[in-house]
C-alpha positions in Angstrom: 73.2 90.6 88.9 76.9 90.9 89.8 79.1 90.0 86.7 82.2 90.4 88.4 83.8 91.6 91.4 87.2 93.4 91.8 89.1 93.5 95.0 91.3 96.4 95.0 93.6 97.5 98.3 95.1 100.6 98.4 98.0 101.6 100.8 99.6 104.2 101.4 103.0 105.3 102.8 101.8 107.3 105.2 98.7 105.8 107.0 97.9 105.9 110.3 98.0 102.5 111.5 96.7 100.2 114.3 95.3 97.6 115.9 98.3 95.4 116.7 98.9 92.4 118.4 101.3 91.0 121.2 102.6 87.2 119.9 105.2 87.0 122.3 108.1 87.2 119.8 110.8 89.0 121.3 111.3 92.3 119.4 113.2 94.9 118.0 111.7 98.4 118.0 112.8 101.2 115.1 112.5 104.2 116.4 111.2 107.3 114.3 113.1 109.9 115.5 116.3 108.1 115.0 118.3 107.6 111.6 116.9 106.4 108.7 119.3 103.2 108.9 119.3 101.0 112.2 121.5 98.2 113.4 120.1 96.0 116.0 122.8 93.4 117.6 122.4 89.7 118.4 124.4 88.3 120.8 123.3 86.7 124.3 124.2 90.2 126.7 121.0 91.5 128.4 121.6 95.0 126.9 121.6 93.0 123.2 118.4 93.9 121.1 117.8 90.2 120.2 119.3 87.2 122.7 118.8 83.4 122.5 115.1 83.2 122.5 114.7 84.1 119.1 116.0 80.6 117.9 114.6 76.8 118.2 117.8 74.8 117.3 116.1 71.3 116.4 117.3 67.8 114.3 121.2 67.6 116.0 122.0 71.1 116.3 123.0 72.8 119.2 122.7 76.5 120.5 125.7 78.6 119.3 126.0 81.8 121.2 128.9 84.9 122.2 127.9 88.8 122.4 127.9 89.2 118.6 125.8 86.2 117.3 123.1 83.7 117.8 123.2 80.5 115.5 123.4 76.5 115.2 126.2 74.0 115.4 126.6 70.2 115.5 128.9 68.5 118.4 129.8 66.5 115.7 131.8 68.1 112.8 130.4 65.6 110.4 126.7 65.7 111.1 124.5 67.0 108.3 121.5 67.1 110.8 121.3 70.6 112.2 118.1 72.8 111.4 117.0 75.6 113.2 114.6 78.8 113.1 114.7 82.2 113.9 111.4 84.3 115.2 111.3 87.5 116.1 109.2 91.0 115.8 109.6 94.2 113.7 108.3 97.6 115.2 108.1 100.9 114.8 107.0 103.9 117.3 106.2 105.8 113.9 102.6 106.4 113.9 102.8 107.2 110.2 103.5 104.0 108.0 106.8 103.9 106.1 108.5 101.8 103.6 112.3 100.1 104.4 114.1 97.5 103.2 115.4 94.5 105.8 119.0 93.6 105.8 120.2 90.7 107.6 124.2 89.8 108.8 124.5 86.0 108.5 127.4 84.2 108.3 128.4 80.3 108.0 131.8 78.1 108.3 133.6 78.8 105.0 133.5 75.0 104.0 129.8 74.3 104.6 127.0 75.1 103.0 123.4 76.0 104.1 119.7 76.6 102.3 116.6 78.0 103.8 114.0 80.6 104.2 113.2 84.2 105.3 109.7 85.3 105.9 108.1 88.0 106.7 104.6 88.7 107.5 102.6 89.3 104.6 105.3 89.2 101.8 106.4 86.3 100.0 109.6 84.5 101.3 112.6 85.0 99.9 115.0 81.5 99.5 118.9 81.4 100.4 121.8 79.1 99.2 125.1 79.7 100.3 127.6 77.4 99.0 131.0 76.5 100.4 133.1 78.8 100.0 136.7 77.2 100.6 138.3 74.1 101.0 140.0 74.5 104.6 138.7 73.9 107.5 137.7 76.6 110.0 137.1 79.9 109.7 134.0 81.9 108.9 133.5 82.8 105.6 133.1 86.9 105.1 129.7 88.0 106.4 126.8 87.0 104.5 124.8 90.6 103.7 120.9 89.1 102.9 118.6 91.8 101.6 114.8 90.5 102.1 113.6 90.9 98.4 110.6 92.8 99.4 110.1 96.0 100.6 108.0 96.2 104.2 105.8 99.0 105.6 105.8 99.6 109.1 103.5 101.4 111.5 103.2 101.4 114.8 101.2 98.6 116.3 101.2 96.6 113.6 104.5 94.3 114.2 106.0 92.1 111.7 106.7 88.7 112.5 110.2 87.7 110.9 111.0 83.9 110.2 114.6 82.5 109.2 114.4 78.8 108.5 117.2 77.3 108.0 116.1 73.8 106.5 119.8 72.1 105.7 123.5 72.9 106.7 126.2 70.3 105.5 129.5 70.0 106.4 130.8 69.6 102.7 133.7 67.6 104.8 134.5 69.7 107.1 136.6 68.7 109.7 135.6 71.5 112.6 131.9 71.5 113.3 129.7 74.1 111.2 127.7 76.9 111.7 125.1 79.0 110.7 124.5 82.2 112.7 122.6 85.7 112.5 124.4 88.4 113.6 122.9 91.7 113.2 119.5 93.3 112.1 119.0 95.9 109.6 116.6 98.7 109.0 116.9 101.1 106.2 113.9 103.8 106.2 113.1 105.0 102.6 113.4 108.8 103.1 111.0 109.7 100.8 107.9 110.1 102.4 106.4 113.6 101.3 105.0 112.1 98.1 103.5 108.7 99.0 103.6 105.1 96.9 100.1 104.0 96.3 99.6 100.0 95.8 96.8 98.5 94.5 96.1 94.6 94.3 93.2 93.4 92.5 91.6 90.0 93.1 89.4 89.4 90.0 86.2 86.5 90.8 83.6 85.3 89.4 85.6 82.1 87.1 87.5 85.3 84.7 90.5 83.6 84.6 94.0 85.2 83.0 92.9 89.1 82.9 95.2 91.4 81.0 96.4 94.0 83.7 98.3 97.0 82.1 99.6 100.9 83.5 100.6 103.8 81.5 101.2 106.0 84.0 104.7 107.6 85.1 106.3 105.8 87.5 103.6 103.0 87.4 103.7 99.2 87.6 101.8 95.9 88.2 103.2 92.8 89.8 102.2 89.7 91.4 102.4 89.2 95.5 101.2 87.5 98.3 97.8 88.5 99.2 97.9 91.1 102.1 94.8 90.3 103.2 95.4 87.1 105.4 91.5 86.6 105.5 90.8 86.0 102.0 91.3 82.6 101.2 90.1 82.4 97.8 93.3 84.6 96.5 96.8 83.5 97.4 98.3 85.8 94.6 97.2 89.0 93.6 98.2 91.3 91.6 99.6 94.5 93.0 99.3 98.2 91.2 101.6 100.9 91.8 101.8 104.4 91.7 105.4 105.7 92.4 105.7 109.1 94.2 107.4 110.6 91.6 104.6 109.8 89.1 102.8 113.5 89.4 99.4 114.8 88.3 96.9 113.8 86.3 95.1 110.8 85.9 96.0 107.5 87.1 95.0 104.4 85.0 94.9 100.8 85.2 93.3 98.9 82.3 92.1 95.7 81.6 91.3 93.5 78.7 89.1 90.4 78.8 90.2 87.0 76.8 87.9 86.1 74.7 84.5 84.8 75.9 85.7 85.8 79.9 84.3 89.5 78.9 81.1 90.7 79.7 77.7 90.1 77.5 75.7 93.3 76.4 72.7 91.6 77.4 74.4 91.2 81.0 75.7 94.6 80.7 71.6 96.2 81.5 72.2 94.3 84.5 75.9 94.9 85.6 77.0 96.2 89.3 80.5 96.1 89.9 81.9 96.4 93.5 85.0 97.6 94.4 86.7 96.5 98.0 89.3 99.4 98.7 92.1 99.3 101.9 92.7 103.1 102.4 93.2 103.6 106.3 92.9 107.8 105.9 92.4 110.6 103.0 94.8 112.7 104.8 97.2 111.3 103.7 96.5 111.2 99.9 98.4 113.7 98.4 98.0 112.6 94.7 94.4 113.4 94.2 92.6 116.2 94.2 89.7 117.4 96.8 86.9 115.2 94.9 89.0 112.0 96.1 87.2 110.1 93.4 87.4 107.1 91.5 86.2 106.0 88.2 85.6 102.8 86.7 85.5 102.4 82.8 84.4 99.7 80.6 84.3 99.8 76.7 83.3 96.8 73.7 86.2 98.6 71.9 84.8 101.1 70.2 82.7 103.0 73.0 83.0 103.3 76.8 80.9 104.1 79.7 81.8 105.0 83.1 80.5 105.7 87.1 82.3 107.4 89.0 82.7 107.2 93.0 83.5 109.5 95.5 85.0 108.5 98.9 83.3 110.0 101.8 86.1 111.1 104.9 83.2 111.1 107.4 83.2 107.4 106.6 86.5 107.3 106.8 88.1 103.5 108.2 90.7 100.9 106.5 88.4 99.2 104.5 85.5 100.8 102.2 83.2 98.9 99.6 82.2 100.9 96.5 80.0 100.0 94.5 79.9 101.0 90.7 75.7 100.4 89.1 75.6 100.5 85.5 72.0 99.4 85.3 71.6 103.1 85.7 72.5 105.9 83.5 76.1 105.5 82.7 78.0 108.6 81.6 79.2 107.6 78.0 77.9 106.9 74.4 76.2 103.6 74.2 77.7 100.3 74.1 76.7 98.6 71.6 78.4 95.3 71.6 79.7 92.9 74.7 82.7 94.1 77.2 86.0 93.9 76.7 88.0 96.0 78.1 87.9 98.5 80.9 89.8 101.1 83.1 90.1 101.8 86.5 91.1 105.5 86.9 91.9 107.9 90.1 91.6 111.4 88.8 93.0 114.7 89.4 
C-alpha cells in the first residue's frame, strides 16, 4: 500500500542540460564566455538583437518603432484601446546551467499610465503598474528599470520563452498620443557558480492537505512556486526547498509535520512504501554531498523515528530518477510505537 507519495525535484546550478526546442520566437543568445552582465538592444536595424517581430500590437494600437525601441501607440492621443505583447527567446551557449536575474528597459509617455504582465517560462509572472508620472504633455518619463521577480536558470538548449503583456495603457488626458515601449534586454549571470544552489519542490498526494514544511539548515529555505514540471497537472504550486551555496557540510534537512488525522496510522505504517520522484540531470555536479550521494527519509510518532536510506546510482544516471523508500522491511530505528507524525528528508554528508 502506498500512504503517500512525495515529489521532490532537485536542480542544480550546474547541470548539464538539453533537449531544447525551436518555437520560432526570435531570440537573444547570452554567451558564456562573455561578461557576467549583457545588454541586448531593441530597435528595428538588422544588426539589433531583437527587431519588430517580437511584438503583436492588437485592440487600436499601432507599431511604434526607431533603432532604440519597439513599442505601441494610438493614432489617436485619446484612445485608451492599445494592448500589445511581446515574445521572444532566452539562450545561452553555456553547457553548464546558471542562475541570472532578467532586467528589462521599458519606458512610457510621462502622463499615461500602463498595467500588464511578464512571463517567463516556468516561473510565475510578475505584474507591473506604472502610473502617470506628470501632468504635461509629451515626453517620456525616465526609463522604467523592471527586474523579473524570479531568478532563471539557463542552459543551453533549453530556451526561455519571455512574454510582456501589456493588457491596458490610458492616456490619463494626454494630449500627444501614448506609448509603451521595450528598449533593452538585460542579463546578469550570478558569478557564483563553484558551490551550487540546490532546489527542491515537493508535491505531497494522496488528499494530505496543509503539510508543515520546515529547514534548519544554513542558508536554507522553503517557498511556494510554479510547478516546473509543465507535465504534472495535479500540482500548480509547489513548494520549493533550497540549499544556498554557502550553506556547507553536514547534513541537510527538511522536515515535516502532519495535521492532525492527515498523518500516518501505525497499522498502515507495516504496510508503508514511500516514493520519491527526484530531477537531478548529473552527480558531477554535486559538490555538497559526499561519495555515498545518498538520501534518507525519516518518519517519527514523536517520540521514535525510523529511517531508509537511498543511494543514487551514476551508471543510472538521467534528469529524472524514482526512489523508492520500503518500510514494510526492516527500518533502521527503534520501534514506532504509535501513528506518524512527523518526518525528515535528509541528504547527508
Amino acid at each position: 500500500m502506498e500512504g503517500f507519495v512525495v515529489q521532490i525535484i532537485l536542480e542544480s546550478e550546474t547541470y548539464t542540460g538539453g533537449g531544447g526546442i525551436d518555437d520560432g520566437n526570435p531570440a537573444i543568445l547570452f554567451d558564456d564566455a562573455g561578461d557576467d552582465s549583457q545588454t541586448f538592444n531593441v530597435g528595428k536595424e538588422d544588426e539589433d538583437d531583437l527587431n519588430q517581430d517580437i511584438i503583436t500590437v492588437g485592440g487600436t494600437g499601432i507599431l511604434v518603432e526607431n533603432n532604440s525601441f519597439i513599442g505601441v501607440g494610438t493614432e489617436d492621443a485619446s484612445d485608451d484601446g492599445a494592448t500589445a505583447v511581446f515574445t521572444f527567446d532566452l539562450t545561452t551557449n553555456a553547457t553548464t546551467a546558471f542562475d541570472a536575474t532578467l532586467n528589462l528597459e521599458l519606458a512610457k509617455r510621462a502622463k499615461g499610465s500602463v498595467t500588464g504582465t511578464v512571463s517567463v517560462t516556468g516561473y510565475p509572472d510578475t505584474p507591473f503598474s506604472y502610473a502617470a508620472t506628470s501632468t504635461e504633455n509629451g515626453g517620456s518619463a525616465p526609463a522604467i528599470d523592471f527586474e523579473f521577480a524570479s531568478t532563471i536558470s539557463l542552459v543551453s538548449g533549453t530556451p526561455l520563452t519571455v512574454t510582456i503583456t501589456l493588457d491596458e495603457m490610458l492616456t490619463e488626458g494626454n494630449t500627444t498620443n501614448p506609448i509603451f515601449r521595450l528598449a533593452k534586454v538585460t542579463i546578469e549571470k550570478d558569478g557564483n557558480t563553484n558551490t551550487p544552489t540546490q532546489n527542491t519542490w515537493l508535491d505531497v498526494d494522496n488528499s494530505i492537505t496543509n503539510i508543515q514544511l520546515s529547514t534548519t539548515c544554513t542558508d536554507c529555505s522553503v517557498t511556494t512556486v510554479a510547478n516546473p514540471d509543465a507535465a504534472d497537472a495535479e500540482a500548480t504550486n509547489v513548494t520549493k526547498w533550497t540549499i544556498g551555496s554557502t550553506s556547507g557540510s553536514g547534513n541537510k534537512s527538511l522536515g515535516f509535520n502532519f495535521n492532525e488525522g492527515e498523518g500516518v496510522t501505525l497499522a498502515d505504517y507495516a504496510n508503508l512504501i514511500v516514493t520519491v520522484r527526484l530531477y537531478w540531470p548529473s552527480f558531477n555536479d554535486i559538490s555538497n554531498f559526499d561519495s555515498s550521494e545518498r538520501i534518507r527519509f525519516y518518519l517519527s510518532d514523536g517520540n521514535a523515528s525510523q529511517q531508509i536510506q537511498g543511494n543514487f546510482v551514476e551508471s543510472n544516471e538521467a534528469d529524472w530518477h524514482t526512489m523508492v523508500f520500503d518500510f514494510t522491511g526492516t527500518p533502521a530505528g527503534a520501534a514506532l510505537t504509535s501513528d506518524i507524525i512527523s518526518g525528515e528528508i535528509r541528504f547527508d554528508r
